[in-house]
Every structure is written in structure tokens, then in C-alpha cells.
TIMISE-386782 format. One record per residue: z negated, x, y negated of N, C-alpha, C in turn; residue number from 1. Coordinates in nm, 4 decimals. Atoms other than C-alpha are relative to their C-alpha. Layout:
# residues N
((Z; X; Y); (Z; X; Y); (Z; X; Y); NUM) ...
***
This chain:
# residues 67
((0.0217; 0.0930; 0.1078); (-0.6069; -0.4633; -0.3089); (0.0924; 0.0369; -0.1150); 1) ((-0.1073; -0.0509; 0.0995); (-0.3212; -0.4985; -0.5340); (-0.0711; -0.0525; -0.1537); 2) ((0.0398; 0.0045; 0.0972); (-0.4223; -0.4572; -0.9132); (0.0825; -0.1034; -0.0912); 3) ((-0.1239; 0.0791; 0.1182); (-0.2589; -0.7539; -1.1874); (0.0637; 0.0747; -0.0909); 4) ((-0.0769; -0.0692; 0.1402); (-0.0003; -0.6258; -1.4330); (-0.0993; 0.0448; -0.1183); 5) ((0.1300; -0.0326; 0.0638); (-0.2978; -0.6732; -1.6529); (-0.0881; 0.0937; -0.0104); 6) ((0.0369; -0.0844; 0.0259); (-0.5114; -0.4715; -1.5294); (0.0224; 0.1725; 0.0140); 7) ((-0.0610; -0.1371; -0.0349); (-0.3390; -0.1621; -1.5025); (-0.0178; 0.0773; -0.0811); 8) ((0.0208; -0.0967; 0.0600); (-0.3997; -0.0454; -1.7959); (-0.1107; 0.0668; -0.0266); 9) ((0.0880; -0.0669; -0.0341); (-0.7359; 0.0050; -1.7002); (-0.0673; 0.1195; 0.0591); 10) ((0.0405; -0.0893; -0.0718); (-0.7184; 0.2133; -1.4325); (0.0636; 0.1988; -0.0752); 11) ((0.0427; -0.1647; 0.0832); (-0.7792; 0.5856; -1.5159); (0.1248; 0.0799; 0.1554); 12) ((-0.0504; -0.1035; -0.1392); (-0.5232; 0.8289; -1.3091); (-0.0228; 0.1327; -0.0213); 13) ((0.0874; -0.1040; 0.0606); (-0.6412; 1.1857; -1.2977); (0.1631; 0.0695; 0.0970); 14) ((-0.1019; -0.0418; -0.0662); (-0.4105; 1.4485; -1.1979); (-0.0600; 0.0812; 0.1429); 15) ((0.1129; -0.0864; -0.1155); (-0.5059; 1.7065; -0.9000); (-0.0655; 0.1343; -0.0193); 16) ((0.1047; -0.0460; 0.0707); (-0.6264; 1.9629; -1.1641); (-0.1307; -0.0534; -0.0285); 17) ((0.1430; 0.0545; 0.0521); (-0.8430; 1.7399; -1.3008); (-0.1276; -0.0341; 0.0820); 18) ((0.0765; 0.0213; -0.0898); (-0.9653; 1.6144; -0.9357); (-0.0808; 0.1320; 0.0328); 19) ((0.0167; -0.1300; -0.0585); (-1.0166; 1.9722; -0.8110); (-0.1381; 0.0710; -0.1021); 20) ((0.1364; -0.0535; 0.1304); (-1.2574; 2.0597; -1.1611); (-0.0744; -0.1348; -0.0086); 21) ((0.1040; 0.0676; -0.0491); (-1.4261; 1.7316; -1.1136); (-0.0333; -0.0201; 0.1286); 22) ((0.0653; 0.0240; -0.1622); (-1.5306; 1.7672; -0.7027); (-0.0301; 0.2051; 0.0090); 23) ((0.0049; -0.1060; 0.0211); (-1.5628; 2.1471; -0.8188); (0.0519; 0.1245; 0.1648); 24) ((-0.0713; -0.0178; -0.1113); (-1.2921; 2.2576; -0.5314); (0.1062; 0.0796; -0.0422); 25) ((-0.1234; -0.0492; 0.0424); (-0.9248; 2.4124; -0.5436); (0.0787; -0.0628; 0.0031); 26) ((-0.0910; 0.1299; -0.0353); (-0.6360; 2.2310; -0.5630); (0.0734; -0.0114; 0.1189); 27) ((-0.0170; -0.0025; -0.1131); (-0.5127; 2.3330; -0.2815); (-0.0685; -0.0808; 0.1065); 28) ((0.0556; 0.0320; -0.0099); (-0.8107; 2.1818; -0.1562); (0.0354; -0.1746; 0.0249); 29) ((-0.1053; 0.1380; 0.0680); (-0.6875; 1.8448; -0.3222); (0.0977; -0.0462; 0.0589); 30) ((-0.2140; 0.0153; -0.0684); (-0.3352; 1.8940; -0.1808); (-0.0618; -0.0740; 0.1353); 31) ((-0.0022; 0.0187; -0.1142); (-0.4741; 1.8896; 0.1688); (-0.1428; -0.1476; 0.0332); 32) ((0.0969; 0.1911; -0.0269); (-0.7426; 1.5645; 0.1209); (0.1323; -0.1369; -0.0292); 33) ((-0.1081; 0.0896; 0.0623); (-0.4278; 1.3933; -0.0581); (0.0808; -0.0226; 0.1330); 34) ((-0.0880; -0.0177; -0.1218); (-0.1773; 1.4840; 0.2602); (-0.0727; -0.0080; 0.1082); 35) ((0.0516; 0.0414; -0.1143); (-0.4375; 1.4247; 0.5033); (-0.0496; -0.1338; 0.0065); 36) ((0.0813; 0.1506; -0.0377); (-0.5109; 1.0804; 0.4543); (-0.0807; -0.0351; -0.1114); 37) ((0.1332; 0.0699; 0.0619); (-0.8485; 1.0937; 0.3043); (-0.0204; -0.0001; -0.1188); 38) ((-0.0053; 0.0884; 0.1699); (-0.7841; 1.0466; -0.0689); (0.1414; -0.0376; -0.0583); 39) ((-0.1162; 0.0851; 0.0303); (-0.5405; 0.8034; -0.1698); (0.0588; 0.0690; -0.1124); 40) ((-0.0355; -0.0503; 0.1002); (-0.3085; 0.9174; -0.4186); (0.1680; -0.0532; -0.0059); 41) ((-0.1233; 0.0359; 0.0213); (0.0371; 0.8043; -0.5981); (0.1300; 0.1432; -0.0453); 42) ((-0.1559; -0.0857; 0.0489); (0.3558; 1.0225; -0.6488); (0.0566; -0.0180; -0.1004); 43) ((-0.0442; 0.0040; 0.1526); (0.4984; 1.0407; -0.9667); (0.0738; 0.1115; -0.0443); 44) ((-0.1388; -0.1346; 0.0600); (0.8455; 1.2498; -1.0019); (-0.0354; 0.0630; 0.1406); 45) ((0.1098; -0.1059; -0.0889); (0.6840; 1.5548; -0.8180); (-0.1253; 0.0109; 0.0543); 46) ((0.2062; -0.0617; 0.0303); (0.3128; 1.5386; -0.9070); (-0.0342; -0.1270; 0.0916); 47) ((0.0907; 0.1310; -0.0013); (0.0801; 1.3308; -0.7940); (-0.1003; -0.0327; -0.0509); 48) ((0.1004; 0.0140; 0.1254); (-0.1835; 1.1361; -0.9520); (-0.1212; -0.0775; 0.0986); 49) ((0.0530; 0.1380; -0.0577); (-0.4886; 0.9876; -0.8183); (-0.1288; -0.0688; -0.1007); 50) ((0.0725; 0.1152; 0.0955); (-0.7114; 0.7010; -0.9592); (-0.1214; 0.0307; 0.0232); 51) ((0.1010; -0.0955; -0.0127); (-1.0447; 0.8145; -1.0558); (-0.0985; -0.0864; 0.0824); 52) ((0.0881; 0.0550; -0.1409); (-1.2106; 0.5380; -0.8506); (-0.0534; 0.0439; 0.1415); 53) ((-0.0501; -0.0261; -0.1839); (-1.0659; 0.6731; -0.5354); (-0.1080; 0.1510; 0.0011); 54) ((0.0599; -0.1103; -0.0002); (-1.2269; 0.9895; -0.6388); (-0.1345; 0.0365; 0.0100); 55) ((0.1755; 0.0213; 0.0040); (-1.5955; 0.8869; -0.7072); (-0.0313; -0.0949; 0.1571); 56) ((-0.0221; 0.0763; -0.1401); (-1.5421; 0.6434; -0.3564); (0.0102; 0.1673; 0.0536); 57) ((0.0122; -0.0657; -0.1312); (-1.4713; 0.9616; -0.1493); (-0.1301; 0.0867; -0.0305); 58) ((0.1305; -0.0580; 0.0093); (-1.7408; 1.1665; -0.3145); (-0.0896; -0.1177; 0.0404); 59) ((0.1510; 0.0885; -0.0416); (-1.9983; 0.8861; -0.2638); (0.0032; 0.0111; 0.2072); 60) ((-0.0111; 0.0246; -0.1316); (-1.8977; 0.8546; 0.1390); (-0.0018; 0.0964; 0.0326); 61) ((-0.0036; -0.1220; -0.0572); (-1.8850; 1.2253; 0.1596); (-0.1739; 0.0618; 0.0211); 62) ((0.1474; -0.0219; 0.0053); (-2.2524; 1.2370; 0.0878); (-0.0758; 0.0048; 0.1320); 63) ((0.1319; 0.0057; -0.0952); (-2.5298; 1.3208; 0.4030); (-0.0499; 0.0815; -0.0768); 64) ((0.1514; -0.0442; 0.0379); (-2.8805; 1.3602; 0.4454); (0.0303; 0.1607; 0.0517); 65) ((0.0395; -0.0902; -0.0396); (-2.9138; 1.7372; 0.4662); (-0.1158; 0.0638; 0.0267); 66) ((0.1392; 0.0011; 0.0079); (-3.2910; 1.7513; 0.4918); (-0.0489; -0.0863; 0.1331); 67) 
***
């Protein structure tokens, strides 16, 4: 789903510090959800950035019943 020019300036991009201290992980961690597929993320120069949507989406789907 491509976003309008518009709203772009909505979306929130986090870096993979910031992901790594909000999913309380390493970045390394990060690196290898980013390069494996399972969290989307954009490139930018070097870095990459990802959108904090994508971030609260994989935490929510990562969730089971452990009980």
C-alpha cells in the first residue's frame, strides 16, 4: 500500500536503535529481523529506518498464548 505525497509526513520512521530499545532486544537482533524478511524496513545512505507501524504490526503477530 503505497502512501500519498500527503501523507508522508505522517508516518513516524524509527531508526534500529530506537527499534531494538522499543521491542527491548539488540540491534543486532534488528539487523537480522530487517535482513530476514520479517520487518520491513527502508535504506537510507547506509542506515536503515523502519516505520513505527511495521514495528507495533510485528510485535502484535509475534504474540502467543503461553498459558
Amino acid at each position: 500500500m503505497a502512501a500519498n505525497p500527503s501523507d508522508i509526513s505522517e508516518v513516524k520512521f524509527l531508526t534500529i536503535a530506537e527499534v531494538a530499545t522499543m521491542m527491548r532486544v539488540s540491534k543486532m537482533t534488528v539487523y537480522r529481523l530487517v535482513h530476514g524478511g520479517e520487518l520491513p524496513a527502508h535504506r537510507v545512505g547506509r542506515s536503515f529506518r523502519v516505520q513505527e507501524k511495521d514495528v507495533t504490526e510485528y510485535i502484535q503477530r509475534s504474540f502467543y498464548d503461553a498459558g
